[in-house]
PANUTOR-439595 format. One record per residue (C-alpha): x, y, z. Coordinates in nm, 2 decimals. Each point is the difference from the previous one (the first is absolute). Last residue first. Layout:
# residues N
xx;yy;zz
X;Y;Z
...
This chain:
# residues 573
xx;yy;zz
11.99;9.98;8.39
-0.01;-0.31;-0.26
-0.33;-0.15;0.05
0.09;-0.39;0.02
-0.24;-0.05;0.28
-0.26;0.27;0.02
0.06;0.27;0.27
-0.27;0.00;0.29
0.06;0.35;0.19
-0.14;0.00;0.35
-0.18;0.29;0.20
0.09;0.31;0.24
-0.10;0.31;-0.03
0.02;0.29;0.26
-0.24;0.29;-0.07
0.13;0.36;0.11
-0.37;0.18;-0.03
-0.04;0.41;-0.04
-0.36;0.04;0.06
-0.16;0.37;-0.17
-0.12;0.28;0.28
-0.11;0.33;-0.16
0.20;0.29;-0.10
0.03;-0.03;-0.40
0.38;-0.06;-0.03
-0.03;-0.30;0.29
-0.09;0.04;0.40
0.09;-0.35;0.16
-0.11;-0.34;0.10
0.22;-0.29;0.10
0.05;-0.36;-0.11
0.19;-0.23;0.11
0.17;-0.40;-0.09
0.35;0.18;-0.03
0.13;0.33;0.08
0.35;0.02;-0.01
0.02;0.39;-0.02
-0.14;0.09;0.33
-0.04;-0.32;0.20
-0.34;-0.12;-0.03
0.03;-0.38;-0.06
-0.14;-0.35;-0.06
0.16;-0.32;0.05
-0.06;-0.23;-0.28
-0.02;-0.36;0.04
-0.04;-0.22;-0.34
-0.26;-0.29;0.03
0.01;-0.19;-0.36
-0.19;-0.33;0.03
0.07;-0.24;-0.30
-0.27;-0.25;-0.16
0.13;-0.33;-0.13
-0.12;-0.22;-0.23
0.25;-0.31;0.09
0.29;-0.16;-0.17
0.19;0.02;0.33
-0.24;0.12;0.28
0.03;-0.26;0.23
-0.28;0.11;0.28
0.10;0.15;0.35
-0.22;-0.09;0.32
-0.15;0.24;-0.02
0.08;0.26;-0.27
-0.31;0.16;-0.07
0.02;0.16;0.37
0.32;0.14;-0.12
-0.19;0.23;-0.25
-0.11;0.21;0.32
0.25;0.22;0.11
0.19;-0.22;0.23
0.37;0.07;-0.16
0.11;0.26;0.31
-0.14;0.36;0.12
-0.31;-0.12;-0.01
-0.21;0.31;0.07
-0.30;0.01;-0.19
-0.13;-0.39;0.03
-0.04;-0.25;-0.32
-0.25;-0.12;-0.26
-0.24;0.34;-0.03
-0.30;-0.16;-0.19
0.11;-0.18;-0.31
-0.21;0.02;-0.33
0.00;-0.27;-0.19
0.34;-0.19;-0.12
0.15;0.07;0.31
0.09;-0.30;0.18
-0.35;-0.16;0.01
0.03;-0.35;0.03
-0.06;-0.26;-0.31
0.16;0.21;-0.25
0.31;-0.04;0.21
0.31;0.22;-0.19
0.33;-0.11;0.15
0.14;0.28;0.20
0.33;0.20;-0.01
0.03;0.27;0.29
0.24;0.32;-0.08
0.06;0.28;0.31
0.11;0.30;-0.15
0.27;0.27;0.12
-0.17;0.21;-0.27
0.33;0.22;-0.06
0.02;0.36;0.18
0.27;0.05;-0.33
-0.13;0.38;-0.03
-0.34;-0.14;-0.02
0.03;0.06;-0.41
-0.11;-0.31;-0.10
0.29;-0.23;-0.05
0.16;0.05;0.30
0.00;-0.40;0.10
-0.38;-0.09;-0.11
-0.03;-0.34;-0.05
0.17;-0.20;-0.28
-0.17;-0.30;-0.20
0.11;-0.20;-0.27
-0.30;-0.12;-0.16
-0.11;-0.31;-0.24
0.06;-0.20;-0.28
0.24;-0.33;0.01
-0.24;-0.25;-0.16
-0.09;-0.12;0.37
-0.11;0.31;0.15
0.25;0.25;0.15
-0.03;0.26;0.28
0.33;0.14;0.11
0.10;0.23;0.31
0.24;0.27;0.11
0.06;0.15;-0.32
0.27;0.33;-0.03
0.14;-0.05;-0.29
0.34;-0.09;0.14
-0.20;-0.26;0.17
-0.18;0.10;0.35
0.19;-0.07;0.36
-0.23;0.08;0.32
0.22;0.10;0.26
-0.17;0.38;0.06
-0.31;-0.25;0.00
-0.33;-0.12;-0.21
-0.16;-0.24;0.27
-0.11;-0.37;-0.14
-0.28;-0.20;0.04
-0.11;-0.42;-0.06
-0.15;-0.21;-0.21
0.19;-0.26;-0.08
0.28;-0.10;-0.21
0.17;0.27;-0.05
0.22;0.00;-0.31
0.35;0.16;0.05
0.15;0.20;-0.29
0.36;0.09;0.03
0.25;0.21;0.12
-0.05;-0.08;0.36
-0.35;0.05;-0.02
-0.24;0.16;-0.27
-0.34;-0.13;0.08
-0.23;-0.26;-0.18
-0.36;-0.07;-0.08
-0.10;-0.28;-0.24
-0.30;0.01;-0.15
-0.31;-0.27;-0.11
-0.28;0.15;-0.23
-0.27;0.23;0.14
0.13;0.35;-0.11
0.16;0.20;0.32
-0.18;0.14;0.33
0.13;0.32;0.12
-0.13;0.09;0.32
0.07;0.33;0.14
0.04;0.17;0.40
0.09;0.31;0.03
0.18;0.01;0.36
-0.01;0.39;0.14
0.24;0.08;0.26
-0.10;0.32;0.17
0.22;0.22;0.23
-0.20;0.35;-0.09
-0.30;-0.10;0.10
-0.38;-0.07;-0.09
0.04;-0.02;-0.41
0.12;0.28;-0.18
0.12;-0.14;-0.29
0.00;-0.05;-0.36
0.07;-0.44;0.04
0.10;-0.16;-0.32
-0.05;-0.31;-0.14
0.21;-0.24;-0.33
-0.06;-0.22;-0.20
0.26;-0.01;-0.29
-0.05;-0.15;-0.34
0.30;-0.09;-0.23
-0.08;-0.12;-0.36
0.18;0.23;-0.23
-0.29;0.25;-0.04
0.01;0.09;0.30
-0.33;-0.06;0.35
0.02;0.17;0.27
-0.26;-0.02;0.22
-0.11;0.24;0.32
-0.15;-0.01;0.30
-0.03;0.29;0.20
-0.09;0.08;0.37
-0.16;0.33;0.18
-0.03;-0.03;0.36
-0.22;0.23;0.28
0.13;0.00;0.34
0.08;0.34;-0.02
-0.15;0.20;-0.30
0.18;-0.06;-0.35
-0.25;-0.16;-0.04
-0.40;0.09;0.09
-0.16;-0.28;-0.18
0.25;-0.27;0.05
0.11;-0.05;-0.30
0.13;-0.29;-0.27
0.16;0.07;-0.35
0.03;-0.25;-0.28
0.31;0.00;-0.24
0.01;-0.21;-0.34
0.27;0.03;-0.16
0.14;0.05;-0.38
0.31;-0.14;-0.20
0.32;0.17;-0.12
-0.14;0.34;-0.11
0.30;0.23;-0.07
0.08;0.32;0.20
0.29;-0.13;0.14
-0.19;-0.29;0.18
-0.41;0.02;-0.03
-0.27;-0.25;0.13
-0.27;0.12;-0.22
-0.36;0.02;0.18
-0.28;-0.23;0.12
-0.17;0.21;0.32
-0.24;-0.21;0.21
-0.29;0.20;0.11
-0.02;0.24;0.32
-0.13;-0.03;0.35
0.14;-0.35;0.07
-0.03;-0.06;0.33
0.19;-0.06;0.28
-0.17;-0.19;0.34
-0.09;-0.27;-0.24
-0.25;-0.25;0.06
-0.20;0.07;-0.32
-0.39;0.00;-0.12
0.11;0.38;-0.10
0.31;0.18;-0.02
0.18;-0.24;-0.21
0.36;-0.16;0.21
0.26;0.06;0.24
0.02;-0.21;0.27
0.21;0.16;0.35
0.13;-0.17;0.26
0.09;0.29;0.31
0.25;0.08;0.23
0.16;-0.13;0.32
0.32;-0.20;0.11
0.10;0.19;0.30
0.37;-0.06;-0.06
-0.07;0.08;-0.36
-0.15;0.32;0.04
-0.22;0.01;-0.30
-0.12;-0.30;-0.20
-0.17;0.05;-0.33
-0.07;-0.32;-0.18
-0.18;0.07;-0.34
-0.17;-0.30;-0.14
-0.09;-0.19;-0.31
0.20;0.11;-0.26
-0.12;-0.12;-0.34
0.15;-0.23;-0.33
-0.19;-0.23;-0.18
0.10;-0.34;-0.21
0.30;0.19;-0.14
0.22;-0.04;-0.32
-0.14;-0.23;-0.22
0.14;0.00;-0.33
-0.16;0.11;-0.35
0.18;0.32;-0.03
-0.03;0.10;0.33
-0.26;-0.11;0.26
-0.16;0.14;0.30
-0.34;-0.27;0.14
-0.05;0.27;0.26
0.09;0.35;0.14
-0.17;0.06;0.35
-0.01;0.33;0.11
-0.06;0.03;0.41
-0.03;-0.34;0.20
-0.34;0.07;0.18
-0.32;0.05;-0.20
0.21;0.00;-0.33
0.11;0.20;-0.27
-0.01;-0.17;-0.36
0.27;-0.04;-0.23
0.02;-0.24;-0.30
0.34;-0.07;-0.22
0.13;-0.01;-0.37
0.38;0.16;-0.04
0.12;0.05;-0.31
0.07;0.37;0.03
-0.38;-0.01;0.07
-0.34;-0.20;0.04
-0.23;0.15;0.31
-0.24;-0.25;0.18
-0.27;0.13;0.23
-0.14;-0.25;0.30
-0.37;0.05;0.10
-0.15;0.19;0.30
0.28;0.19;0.19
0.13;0.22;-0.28
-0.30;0.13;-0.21
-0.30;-0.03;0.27
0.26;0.07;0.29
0.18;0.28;-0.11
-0.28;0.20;-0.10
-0.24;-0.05;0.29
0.32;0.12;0.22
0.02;0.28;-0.25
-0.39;0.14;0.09
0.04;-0.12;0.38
0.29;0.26;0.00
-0.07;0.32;-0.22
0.21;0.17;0.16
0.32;-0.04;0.18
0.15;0.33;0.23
0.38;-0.03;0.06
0.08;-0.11;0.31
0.14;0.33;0.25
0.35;0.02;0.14
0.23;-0.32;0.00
0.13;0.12;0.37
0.21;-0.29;0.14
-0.12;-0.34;0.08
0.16;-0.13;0.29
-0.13;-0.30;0.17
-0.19;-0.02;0.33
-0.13;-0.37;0.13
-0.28;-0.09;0.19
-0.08;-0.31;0.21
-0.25;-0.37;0.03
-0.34;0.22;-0.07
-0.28;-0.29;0.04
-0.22;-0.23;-0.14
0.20;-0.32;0.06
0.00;-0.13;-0.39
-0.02;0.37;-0.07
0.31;0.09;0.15
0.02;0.42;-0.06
0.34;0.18;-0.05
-0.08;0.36;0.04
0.27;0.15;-0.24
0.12;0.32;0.11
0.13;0.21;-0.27
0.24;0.32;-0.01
0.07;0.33;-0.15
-0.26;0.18;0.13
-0.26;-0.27;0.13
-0.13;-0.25;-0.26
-0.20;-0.28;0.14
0.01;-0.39;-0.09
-0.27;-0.26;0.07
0.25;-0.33;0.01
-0.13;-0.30;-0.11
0.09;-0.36;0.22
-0.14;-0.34;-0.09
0.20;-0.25;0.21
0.30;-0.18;-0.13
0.08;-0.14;0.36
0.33;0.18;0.04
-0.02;0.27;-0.23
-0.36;0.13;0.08
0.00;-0.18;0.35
0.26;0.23;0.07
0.40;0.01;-0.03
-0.02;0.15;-0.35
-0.29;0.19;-0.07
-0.16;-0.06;-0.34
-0.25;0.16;-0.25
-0.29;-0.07;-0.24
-0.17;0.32;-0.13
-0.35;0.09;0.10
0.06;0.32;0.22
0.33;0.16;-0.32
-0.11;0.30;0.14
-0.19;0.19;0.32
-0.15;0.33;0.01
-0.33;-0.11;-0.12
-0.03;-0.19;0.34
0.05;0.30;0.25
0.29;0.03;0.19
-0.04;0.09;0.39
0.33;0.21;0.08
0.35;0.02;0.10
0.13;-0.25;-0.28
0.11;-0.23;0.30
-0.23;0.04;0.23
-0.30;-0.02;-0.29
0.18;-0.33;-0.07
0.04;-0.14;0.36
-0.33;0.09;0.06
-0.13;-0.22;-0.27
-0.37;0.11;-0.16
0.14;0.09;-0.33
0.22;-0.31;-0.01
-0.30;-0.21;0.10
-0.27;0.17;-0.19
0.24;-0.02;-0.35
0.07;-0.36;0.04
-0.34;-0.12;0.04
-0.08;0.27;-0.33
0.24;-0.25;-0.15
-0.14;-0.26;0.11
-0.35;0.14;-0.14
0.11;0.04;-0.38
0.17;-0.33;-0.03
0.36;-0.14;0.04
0.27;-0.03;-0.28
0.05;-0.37;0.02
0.26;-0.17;0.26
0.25;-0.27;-0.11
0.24;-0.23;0.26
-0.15;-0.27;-0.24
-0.19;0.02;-0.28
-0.34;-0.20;-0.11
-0.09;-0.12;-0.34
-0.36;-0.03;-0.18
-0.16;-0.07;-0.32
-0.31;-0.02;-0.21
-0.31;0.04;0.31
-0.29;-0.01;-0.10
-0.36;0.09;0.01
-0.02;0.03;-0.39
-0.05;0.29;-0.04
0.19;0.18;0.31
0.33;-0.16;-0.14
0.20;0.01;0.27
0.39;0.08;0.04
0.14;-0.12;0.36
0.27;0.18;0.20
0.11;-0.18;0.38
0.21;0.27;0.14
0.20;-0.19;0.35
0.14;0.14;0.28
-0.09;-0.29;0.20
-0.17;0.17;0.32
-0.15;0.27;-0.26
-0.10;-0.19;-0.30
-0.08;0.29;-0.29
-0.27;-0.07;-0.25
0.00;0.14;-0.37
-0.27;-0.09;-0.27
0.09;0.11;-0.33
-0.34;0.00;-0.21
-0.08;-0.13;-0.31
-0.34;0.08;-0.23
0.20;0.19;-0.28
-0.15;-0.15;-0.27
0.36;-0.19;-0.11
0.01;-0.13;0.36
0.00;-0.32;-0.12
0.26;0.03;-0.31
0.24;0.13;0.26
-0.03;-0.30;0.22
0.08;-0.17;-0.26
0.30;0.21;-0.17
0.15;-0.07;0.35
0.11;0.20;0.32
-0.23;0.25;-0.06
-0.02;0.34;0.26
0.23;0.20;-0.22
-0.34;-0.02;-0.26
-0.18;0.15;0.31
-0.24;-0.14;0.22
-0.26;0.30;0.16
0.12;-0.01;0.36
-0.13;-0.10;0.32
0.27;0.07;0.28
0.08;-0.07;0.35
-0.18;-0.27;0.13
0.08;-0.08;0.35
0.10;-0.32;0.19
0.04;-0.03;0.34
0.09;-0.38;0.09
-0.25;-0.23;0.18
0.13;-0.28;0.23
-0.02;-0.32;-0.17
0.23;-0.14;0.27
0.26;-0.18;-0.23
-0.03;0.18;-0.33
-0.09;0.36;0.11
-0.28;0.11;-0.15
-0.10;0.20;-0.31
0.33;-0.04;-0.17
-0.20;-0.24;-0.29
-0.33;0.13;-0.04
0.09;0.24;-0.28
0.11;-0.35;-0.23
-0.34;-0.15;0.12
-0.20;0.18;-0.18
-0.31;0.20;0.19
0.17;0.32;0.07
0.10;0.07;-0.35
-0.33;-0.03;-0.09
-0.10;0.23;0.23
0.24;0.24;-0.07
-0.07;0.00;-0.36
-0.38;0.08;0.06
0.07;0.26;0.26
0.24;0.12;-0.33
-0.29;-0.01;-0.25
-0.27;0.13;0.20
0.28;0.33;0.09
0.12;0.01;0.34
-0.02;0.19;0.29
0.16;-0.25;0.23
0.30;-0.23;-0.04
-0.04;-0.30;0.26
0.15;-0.05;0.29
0.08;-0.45;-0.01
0.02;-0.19;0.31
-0.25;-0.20;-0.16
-0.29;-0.17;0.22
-0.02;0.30;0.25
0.19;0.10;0.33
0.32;0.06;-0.19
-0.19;0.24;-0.25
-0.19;0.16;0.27
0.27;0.08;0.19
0.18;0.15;-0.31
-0.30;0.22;-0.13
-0.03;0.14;0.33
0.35;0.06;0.06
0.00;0.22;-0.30
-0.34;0.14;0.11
0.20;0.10;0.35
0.29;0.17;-0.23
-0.23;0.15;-0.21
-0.19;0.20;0.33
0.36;0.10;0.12
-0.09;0.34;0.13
-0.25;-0.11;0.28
0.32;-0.24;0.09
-0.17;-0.30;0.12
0.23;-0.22;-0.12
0.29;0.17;0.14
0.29;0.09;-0.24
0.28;-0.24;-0.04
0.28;0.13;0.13
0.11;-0.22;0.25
0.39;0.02;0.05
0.15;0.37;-0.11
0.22;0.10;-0.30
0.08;0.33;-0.13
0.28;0.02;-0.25
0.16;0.33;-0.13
0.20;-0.08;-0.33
0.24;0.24;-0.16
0.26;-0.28;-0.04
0.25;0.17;0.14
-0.24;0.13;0.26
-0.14;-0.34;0.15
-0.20;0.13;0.32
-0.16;-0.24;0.17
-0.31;0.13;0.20
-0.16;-0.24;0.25
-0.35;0.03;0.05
-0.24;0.03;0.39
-0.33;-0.11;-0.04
-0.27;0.26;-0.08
């Protein structure tokens, strides 16, 4: 083995080992996926497509890849424009189409029999997802869009890629003292980054196998673009004690998605009128809300969760939360959606709507529970809000929820509190909720109106939710709606990186160059930044086992919420 360095970062409890060439050799008698991996690749580049194509498929998605394969709108980012040089390209996923999927009531209408497929292929050189929707009856393809600086979920046998190369790296079994096995590893097929590597610095697709030693993790960062183990990383952990046991799994999995993944439900209450559906990707989407008579929201859902640990090393995870089958999520929905009073002073003033999210052996290291919730009163205001229930991989997390708010399609007018006044913004643009920021004497930080004079006041989070005044510290982004691109109105893969630290968390990539948004449909980003913590007494985003009253293990969880309140215009407060 070549010699390593060891860097020892103690205040941060991080213990780095890095060393130059660690790809594992290509004729590694234990790396028999990694030499089929570059199998499938040479082959690809060598052949007419530089395409790898998704095996083990069903008739019906072989037959969607195809014709997929054969339109001109996948052939695109095959070569390079001036030398025509082929560029690895992989498909990722073939999924059943969803109603989430449609951009249009057209496209909806075709796929009404339920003959659609979600195509997904990833451009490695370009960093590129291309996602088309075909209708396998009619040998077509209805629509298509491609992302930028975006990476699907990857596929079953990348993943097991990943896992033989971590597993099989001597600087991990050096590290942990011993040869891991693959079923001891976590989180092996979600998206990760690495600042100051290819990962970061080249937007590279990195996952990081994790295993649990003691009180600590070591994540085995893997570069699949270059097939090889680029570092590890330790994080603290502390002892959560044993998961609680879940039965019954595949049986409520079929449940959820058949009655909450398949078809949208609508609910009629408190004089609200709205739909809600859980999705393959951007957790609980509430749709089409109105109250008495006026349109409220066009669809409301959070798209990612950006966990970032260590921010000087600038690694962590992007996680989708979503249905538990036919989805890209790495959190699933394990329970239904729970409608219920939303009570102040033991008096119903509205109702929410609040979806959990598991990893399947929280509150277990490296395993995540997340929450979105709805508030909706009686009066009119509706907030949106998330909340993380711990325990993640580490005890220095930052977690970045990230939600999309799109409002009614009619012409708005966004503006800010500033100076003493209200300041329209012109075009689109972001802002960062600060110790500085000024609020009215109400407390509203922002103000959507429409041209009549209705609309929102908005305020963030500032101590309102019982986080012990730990406010949301949110990043805000303002975007004009494009019906013609897809900015989020289907479902979005994972937009942006883990560990930004500053405003690139993916909805500013919708925002170039900047549109004039004044008497626009807009759609706002809401990306609050929560740092989690174990600290006896001020625990916050963590969860912990312990004995209770009938001397077996129950979870004790410290969630930390964070979400927007939308006040109508006029309401008194």
């Amino acid at each position: 083995m070549k010699p390593y360095r060891l860097l020892f970062l103690s205040v941060l409890g991080v213990f780095w080992v890095c060393q130059t060439g660690l790809a594992q050799p290509a004729d590694s008698t234990q790396n028999h996926l990694l030499r089929k991996a570059q199998a499938k690749i040479t082959a690809a580049i060598q052949g007419s497509a530089p395409v790898i194509k998704l095996e083990n498929l069903t008739a019906q998605q072989q037959f969607a890849q195809d014709v997929a394969l054969q339109h001109p709108f996948f052939k695109q980012n095959l070569f390079e424009k001036d030398t025509n040089k082929p560029l690895r390209n992989e498909i990722f996923g073939i999924y059943q189409a969803r109603p989430t999927d449609f951009r249009s009531e057209q496209i909806a209408a075709a796929c009404a029999s339920g003959a659609c497929f979600r195509v997904e292929m990833y451009n490695y050189p370009l960093n590129i997802t291309t996602v088309g929707l075909v209708n396998t009856a009619s040998n077509t393809m209805l629509d298509g869009y491609m992302m930028n600086q975006t990476q699907p979920n990857i596929p079953a046998f990348l993943k097991d890629v990943a896992l033989e190369i971590a597993v099989n790296a001597p600087e991990v079994a050096a590290a942990l003292g011993f040869k891991p096995s693959t079923d001891q590893a976590l989180m092996s097929d979600t998206k990760t980054a690495l600042n100051q590597t290819r990962c970061e610095r080249s937007k590279h697709l990195c996952v990081a196998p994790t295993f649990i030693k003691g009180d600590r993790a070591l994540w085995a960062i893997v570069n699949l673009t270059e097939m090889k183990l680029v570092g590890v990383r330790w994080t603290n952990v502390g002892t959560p004690g044993p998961a609680p046991k879940m039965t019954e799994r595949k049986f409520q999995n079929e449940e959820i998605t058949e009655k909450y993944c398949t078809l949208p439900l609508s609910i009629e209450r408190n004089g609200w009128k709205m739909d809600y559906i859980i999705t393959s990707s951007d957790g609980l989407q509430v749709s089409n809300a109105i109250f008495k008579g006026k349109p409220v929201i066009d669809s409301a859902k959070l798209v990612d969760w950006h966990v970032s640990y260590s921010q000087p090393e600038g690694f962590g995870y992007s996680d989708a939360i979503g249905c538990p089958y036919f989805s890209t999520a790495a959190v699933i929905a394990i329970d239904p959606p729970v409608v219920s009073d939303l009570m102040e002073n033991n008096q119903s003033v509205g109702f929410t709507i609040v979806q959990d999210f598991f990893s399947e052996l929280w509150p277990q290291a490296c395993n995540y529970k997340y929450q979105q919730r709805f508030e909706f009163y009686n009066d009119g205001r509706f907030r949106v809000a998330a909340a993380n229930h711990g325990r993640g991989c580490g005890n220095n997390g930052t977690y970045r929820p990230v939600t999309r708010i799109a409002f009614p399609a009619k012409p708005f007018t966004f503006s800010e509190w500033q100076n003493g006044k209200w300041t329209t913004w012109k075009t689109e643009k972001w802002q960062l909720q600060k110790p500085s920021t000024t609020y009215t004497k109400e407390g509203y930080q922002y103000k959507i109106q429409d041209a009549t004079g209705n609309g929102f006041y908005m305020t963030a989070n500032n101590g309102q939710l019982y986080d012990h005044k730990r406010s949301d510290n949110a990043y805000v982004f303002v975007t004009k709606r494009n019906p013609t691109k897809d900015e989020g109105d289907s479902d979005l893969i994972t937009i942006g990186p883990c560990c930004n630290s500053d405003y690139q968390q993916g909805p500013e990539k919708f925002m170039s160059p900047p549109e004039a948004i004044s008497k626009a449909h807009l759609v706002m980003w809401y990306v609050p930044q929560i740092r989690n913590d174990d600290t006896p007494g001020r625990e916050f985003c963590w969860a912990e086992s312990y004995i209770n009253e009938e001397g077996v293990y129950a979870t004790r969880t410290y969630p930390c919420l964070s979400g927007p309140l939308f006040v109508p215009l006029g309401l008194k407060p």
